[in-house]
PAZAPA-4460 file (N, C-alpha, C; in steps of 0.05 Angstrom, whole numbers, plus 32768, in hexadecimal, padded with zeros to 4 digits):
% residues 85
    n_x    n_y    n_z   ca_x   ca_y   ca_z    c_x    c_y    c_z   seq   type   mol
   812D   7F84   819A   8117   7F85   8187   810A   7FA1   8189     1      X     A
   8106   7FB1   8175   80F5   7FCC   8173   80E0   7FC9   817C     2      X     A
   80D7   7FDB   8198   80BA   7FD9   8193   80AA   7FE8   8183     3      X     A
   8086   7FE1   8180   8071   7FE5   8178   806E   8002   817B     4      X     A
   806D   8012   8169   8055   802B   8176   8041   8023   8171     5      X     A
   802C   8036   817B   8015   8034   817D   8006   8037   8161     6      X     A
   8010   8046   8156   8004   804E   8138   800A   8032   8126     7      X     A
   8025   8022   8129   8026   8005   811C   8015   7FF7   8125     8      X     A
   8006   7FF2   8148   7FFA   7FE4   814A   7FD8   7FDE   8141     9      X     A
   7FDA   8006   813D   7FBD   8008   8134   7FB9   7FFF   811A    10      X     A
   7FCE   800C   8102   7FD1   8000   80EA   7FCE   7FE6   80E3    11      X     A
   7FDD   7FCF   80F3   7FD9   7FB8   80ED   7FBA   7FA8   80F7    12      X     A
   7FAB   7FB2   8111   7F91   7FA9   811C   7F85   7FB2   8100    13      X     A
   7F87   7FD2   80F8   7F7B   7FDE   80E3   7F6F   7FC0   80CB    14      X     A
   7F8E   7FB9   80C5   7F90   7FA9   80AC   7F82   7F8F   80B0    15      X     A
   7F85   7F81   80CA   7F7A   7F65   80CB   7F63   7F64   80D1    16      X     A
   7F50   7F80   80D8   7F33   7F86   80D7   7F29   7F87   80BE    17      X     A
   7F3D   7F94   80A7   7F2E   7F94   8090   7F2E   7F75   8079    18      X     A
   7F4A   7F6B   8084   7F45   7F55   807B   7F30   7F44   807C    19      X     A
   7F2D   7F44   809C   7F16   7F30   809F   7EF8   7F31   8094    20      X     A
   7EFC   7F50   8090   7EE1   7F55   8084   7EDE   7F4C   8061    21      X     A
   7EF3   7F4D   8058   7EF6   7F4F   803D   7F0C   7F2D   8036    22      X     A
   7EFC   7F21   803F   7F09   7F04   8044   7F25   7F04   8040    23      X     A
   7F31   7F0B   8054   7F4D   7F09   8045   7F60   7F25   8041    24      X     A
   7F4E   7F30   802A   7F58   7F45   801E   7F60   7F5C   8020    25      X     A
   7F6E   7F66   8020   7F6F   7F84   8027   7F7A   7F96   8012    26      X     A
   7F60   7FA9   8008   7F62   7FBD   7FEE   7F70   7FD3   7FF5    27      X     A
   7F85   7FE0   7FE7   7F83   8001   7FE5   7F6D   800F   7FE6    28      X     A
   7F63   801E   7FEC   7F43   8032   7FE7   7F49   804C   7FDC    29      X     A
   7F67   804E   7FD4   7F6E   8064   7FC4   7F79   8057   7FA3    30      X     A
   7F87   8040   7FA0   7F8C   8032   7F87   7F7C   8021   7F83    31      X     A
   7F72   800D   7F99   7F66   7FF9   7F91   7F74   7FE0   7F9B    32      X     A
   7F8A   7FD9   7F90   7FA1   7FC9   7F93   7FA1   7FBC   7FAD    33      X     A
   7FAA   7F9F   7FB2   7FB3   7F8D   7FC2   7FCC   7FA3   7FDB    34      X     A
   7FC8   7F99   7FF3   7FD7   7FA9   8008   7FDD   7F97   8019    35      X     A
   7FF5   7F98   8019   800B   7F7B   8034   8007   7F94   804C    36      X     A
   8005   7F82   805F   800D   7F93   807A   8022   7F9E   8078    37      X     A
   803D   7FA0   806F   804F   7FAC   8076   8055   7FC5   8061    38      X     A
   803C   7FBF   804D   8040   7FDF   8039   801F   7FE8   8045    39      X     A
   801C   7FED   805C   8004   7FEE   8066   7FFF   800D   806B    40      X     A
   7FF1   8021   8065   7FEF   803A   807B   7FD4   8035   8078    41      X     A
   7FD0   8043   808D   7FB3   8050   809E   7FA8   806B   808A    42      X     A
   7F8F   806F   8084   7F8C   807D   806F   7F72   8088   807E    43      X     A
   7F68   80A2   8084   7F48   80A9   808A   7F38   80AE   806F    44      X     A
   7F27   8097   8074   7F17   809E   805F   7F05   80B6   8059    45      X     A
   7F03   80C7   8070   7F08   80E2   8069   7F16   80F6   807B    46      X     A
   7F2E   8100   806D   7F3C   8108   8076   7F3B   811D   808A    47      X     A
   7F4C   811D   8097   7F51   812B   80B1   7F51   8151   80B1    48      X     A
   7F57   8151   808B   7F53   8176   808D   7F3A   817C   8089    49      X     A
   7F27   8162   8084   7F0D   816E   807A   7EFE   8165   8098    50      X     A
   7F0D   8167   80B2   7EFD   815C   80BF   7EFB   813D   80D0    51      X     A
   7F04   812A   80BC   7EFF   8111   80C0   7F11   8109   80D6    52      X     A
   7F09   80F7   80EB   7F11   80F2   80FC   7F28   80D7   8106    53      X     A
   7F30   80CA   811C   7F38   80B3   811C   7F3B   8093   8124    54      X     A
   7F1E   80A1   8122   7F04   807D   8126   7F0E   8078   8117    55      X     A
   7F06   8055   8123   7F04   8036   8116   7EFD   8041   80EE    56      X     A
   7EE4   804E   80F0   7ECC   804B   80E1   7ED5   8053   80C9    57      X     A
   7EEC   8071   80D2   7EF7   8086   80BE   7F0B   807E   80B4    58      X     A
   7F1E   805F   80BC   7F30   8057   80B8   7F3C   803D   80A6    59      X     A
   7F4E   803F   808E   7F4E   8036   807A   7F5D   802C   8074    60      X     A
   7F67   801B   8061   7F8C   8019   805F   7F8A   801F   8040    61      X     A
   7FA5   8025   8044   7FAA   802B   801D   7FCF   8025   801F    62      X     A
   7FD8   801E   8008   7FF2   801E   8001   8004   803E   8014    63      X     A
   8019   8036   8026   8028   804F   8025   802D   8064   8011    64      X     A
   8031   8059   7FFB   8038   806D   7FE0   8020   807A   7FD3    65      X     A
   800B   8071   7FD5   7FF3   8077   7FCF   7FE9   808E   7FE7    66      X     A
   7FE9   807F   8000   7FE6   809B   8016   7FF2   80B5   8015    67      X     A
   800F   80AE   8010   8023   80C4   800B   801F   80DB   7FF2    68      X     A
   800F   80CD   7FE7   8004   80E1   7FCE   7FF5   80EE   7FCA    69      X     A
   7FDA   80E1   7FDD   7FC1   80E7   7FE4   7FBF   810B   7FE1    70      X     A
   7FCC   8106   7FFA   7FCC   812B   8006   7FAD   8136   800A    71      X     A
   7FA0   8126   8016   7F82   8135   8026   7F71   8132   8009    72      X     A
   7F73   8123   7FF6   7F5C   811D   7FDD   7F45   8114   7FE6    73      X     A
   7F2F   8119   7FE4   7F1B   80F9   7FEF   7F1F   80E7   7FDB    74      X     A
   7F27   80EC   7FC0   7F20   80CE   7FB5   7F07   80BD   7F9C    75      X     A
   7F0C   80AD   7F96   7EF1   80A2   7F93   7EDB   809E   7FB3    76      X     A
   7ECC   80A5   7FAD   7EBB   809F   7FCA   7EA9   8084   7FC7    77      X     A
   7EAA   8077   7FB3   7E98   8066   7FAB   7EB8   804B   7FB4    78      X     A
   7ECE   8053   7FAB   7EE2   8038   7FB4   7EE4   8040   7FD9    79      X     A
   7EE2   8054   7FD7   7ED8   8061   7FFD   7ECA   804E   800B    80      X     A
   7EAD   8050   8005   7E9E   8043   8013   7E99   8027   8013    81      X     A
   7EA6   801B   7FF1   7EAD   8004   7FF0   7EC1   7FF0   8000    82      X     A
   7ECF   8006   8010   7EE5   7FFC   801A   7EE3   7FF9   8042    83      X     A
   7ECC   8014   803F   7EC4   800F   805D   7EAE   8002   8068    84      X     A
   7E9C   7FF1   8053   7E83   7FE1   805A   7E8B   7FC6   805B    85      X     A
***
């Protein structure tokens, strides 16, 4: 069986934190869109060239394909903070 890295493990704690907050659910904060754990990435809600760090607090999920596109945007900041309260 493959193990875990650490970055899968954080990714998935990531995801079942936000679920619980969001009964259930878990949004993109870059599309919007519904997100399965396994199309899961870790996203800083503000990103790491502007600074942003890799706390709990700063940390987001969004679609892989959506991350991958990103490239250091902030974004809407209003689906931002919607996504981290």
């Amino acid at each position: 069986m493959p193990r875990t890295t650490q970055t899968q493990r954080r990714r998935a704690r990531t995801w079942r934190l936000i679920a619980r907050r969001n009964e259930g659910r878990v949004y993109c904060h870059l599309c919007g869109g519904h997100v399965e754990l396994a199309d899961a990435s870790l996203e800083h809600a503000i990103p790491q060239c502007v600074g942003g760090g890799n706390q709990v607090y700063n940390l987001t999920i969004s679609h892989c394909s959506c991350n991958a596109n990103c490239g250091g945007l902030l974004g809407d900041p209003a689906r931002r903070i919607g996504r981290l309260t």
